[in-house]
Backbone bond lengths (Angstrom), bond angles and torsions (degrees), N, CA, C in turn:
res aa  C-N    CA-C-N  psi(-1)  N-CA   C-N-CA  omega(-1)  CA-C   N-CA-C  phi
1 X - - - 1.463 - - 1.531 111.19 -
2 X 1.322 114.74 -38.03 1.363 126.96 -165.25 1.545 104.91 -72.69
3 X 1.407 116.13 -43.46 1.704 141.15 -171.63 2.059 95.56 -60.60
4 X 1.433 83.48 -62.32 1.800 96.65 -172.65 1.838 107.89 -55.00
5 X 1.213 115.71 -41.08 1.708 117.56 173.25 1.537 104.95 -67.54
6 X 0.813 132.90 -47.67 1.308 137.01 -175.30 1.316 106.94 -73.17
7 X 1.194 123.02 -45.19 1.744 120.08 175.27 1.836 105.74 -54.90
8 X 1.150 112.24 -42.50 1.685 125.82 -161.70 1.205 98.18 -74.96
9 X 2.023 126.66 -40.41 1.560 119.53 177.15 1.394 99.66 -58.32
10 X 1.649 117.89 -62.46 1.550 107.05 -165.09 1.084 96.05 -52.61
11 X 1.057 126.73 -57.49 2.225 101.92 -149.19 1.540 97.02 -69.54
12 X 1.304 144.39 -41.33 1.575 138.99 147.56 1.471 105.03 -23.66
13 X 1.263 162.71 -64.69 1.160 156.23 169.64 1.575 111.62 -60.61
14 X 1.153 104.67 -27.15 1.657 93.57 -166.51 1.699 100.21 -83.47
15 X 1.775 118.64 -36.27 1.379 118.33 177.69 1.701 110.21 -59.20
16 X 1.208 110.80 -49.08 1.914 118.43 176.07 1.115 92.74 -57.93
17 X 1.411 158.19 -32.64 1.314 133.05 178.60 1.526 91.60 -70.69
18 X 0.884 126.83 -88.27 1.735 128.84 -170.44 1.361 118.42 -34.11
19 X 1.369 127.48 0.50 1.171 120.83 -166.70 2.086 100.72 -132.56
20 X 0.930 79.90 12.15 1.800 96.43 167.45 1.891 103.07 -47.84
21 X 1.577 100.60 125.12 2.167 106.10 172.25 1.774 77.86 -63.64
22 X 1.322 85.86 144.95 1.632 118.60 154.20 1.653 120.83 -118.27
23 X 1.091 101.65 -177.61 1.488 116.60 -178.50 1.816 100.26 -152.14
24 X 1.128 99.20 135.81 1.678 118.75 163.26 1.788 111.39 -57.13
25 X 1.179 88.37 139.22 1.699 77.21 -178.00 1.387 102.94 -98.11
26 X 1.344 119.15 -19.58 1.585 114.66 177.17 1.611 77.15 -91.92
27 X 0.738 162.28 -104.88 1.668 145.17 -126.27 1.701 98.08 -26.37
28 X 1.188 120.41 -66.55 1.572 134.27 -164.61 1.645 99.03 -41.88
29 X 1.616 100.39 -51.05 1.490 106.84 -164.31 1.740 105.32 -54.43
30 X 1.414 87.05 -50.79 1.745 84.84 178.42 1.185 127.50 -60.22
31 X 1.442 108.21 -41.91 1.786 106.86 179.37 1.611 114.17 -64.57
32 X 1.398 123.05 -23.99 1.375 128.70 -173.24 1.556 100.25 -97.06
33 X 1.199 126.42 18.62 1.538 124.60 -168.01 1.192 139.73 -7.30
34 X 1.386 79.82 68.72 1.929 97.72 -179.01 0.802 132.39 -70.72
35 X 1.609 146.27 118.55 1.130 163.38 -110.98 1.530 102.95 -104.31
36 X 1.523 117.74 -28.30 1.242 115.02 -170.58 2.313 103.40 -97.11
37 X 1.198 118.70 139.47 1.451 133.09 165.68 2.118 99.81 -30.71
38 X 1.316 83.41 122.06 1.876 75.55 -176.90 2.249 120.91 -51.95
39 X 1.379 90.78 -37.04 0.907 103.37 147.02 2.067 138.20 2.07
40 X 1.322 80.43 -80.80 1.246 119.28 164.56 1.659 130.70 -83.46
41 X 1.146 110.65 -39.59 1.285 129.89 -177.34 2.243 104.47 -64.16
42 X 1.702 103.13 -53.76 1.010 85.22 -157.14 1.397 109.58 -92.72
43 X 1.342 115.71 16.60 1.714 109.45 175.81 2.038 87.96 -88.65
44 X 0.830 120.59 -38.46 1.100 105.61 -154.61 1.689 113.06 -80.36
45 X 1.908 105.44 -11.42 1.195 101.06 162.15 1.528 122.99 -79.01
46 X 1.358 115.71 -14.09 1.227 123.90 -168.99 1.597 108.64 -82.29
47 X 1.802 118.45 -7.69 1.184 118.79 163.54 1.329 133.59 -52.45
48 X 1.587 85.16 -23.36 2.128 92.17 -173.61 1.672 113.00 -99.38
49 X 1.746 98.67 39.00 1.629 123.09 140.05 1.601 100.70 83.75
50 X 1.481 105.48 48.20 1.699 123.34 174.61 1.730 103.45 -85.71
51 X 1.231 115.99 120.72 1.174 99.75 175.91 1.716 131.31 -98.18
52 X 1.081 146.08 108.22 1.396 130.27 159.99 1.350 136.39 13.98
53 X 1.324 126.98 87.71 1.429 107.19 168.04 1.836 91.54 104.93
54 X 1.016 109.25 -21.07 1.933 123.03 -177.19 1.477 90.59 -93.85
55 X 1.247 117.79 -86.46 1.655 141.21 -127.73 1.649 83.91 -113.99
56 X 1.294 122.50 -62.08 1.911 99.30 -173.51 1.888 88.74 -158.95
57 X 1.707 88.47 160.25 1.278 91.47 -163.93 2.123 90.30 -135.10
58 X 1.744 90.05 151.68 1.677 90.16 -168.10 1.476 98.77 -87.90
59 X 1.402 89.90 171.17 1.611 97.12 173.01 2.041 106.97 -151.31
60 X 1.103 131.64 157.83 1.003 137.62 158.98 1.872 136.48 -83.92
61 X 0.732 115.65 129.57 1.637 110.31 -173.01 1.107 103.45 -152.21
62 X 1.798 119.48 154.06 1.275 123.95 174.69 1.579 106.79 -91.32
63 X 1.097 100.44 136.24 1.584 104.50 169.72 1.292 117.70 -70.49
64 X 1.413 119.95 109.31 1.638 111.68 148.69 1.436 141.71 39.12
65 X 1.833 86.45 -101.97 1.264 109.59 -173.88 1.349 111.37 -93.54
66 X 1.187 134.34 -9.27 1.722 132.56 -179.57 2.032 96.91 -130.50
67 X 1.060 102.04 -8.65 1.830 84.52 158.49 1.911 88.86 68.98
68 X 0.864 127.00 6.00 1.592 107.89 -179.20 1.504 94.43 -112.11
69 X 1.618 97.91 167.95 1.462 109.97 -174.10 1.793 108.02 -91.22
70 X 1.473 120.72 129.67 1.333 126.14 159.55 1.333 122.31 -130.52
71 X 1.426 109.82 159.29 1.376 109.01 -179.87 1.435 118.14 -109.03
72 X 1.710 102.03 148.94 1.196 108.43 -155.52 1.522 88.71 -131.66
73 X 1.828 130.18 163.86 1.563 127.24 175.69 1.742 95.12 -131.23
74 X 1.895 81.98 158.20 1.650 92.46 178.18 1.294 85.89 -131.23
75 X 1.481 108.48 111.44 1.359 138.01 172.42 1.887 111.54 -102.85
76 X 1.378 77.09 140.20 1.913 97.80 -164.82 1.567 99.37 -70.10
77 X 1.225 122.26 134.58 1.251 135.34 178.31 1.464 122.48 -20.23
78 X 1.440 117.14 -64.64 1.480 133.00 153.51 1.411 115.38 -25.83
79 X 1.770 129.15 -56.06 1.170 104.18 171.57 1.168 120.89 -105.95
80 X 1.490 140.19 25.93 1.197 135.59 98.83 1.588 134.47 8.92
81 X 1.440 83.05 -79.30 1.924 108.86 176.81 1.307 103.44 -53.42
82 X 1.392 107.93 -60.38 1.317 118.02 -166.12 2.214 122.25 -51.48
83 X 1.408 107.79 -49.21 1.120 151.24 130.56 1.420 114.42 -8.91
84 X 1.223 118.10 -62.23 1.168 123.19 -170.95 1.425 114.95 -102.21
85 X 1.524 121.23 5.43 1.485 135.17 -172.08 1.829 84.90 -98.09
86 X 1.425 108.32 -47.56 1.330 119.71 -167.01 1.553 120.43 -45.05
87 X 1.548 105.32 -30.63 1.066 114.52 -164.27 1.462 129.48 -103.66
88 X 1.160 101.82 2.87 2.051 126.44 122.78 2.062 80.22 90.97
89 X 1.214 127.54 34.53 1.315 104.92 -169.04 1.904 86.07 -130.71
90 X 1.437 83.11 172.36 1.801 90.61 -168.11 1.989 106.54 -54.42
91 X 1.557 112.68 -50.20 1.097 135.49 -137.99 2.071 82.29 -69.49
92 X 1.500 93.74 -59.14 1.497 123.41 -162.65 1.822 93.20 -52.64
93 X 1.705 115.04 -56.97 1.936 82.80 161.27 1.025 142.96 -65.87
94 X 1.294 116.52 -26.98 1.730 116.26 173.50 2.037 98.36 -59.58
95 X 0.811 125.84 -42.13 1.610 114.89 168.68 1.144 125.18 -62.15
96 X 1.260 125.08 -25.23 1.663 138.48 179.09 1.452 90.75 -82.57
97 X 1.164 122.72 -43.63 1.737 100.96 -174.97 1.971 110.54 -110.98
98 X 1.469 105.45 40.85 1.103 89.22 157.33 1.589 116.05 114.46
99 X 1.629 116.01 -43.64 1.483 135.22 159.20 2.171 76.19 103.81
């Protein structure tokens, strides 16, 4: 009985980890219209000590309109917020605190 409750918390904790709201990281880029190619933009936000697999995780997709593959991140709400405080513009605080 004891084994079976305890099996049901972990996998209950282990699904709420996996089931974390995300955010697009090119969505963000666009709504905060950052001046720099996303490309570029999101290694250099990830300097201010975002971690992998923690804070946002990559993914691959074909684009659309050019049929080639790019990568895009689904970053956890928090650094989102965080992210978007960073980026010192009117739009980017109303997202840091919430819209």
């Amino acid at each position: 009985m004891t084994l079976r409750v305890g099996l049901k918390a972990e996998l209950g904790s282990l699904y709420a980890a996996y089931s974390k709201r995300t955010v697009s990281g090119r969505e963000l880029h666009s709504f905060l219209q950052a001046d720099t190619p996303y490309r570029l933009w999101f290694p250099r936000m990830c300097e201010y000590g975002f971690i992998e697999g923690m804070d946002y995780t990559p993914y691959i997709f074909v684009h659309p309109q050019n049929k080639q593959e790019s990568t895009d991140h689904q970053l956890t709400i928090e650094m989102a917020k965080e992210i978007s405080m960073l980026q010192r513009r009117k739009w980017g605080e109303y997202a840091g605190n919430g819209g």
